[in-house]
C-alpha positions in Angstrom: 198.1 225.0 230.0 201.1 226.6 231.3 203.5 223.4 232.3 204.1 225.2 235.8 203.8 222.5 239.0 200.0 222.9 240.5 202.0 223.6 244.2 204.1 226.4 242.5 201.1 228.5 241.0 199.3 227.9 244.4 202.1 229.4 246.2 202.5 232.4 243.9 198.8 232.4 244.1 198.5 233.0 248.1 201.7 235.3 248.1 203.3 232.5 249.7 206.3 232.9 247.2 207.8 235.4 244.3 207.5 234.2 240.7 210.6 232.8 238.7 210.3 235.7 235.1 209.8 232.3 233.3 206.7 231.5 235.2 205.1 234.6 234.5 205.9 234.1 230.8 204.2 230.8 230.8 201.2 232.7 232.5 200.8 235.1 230.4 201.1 233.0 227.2 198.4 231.0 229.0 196.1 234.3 229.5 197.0 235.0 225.7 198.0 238.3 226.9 201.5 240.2 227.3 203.7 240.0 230.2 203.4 243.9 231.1 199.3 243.5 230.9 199.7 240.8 233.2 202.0 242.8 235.6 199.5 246.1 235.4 202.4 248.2 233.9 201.0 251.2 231.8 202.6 251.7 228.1 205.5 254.2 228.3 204.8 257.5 227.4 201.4 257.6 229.5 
């Protein structure tokens, strides 16, 4: 799983707080997916 407290994601979940760059790392590693699919950010150059 991602090791990030249950409370935390909920927060970051509901908009109720910002995500630490760590804590989107973990998610993304958990999705098995990069941090800038995860974010929506189209590849540079497009």
């Amino acid at each position: 799983m991602t090791h990030i407290d249950r409370r935390t994601y909920q927060r970051i979940e509901a908009g109720q707080s910002d995500p630490r760059y760590g804590d989107l790392l973990l998610i993304a590693a958990a999705l098995e997916t990069s941090l800038a699919d995860l974010m929506g950010c189209a590849p540079a150059g497009s």
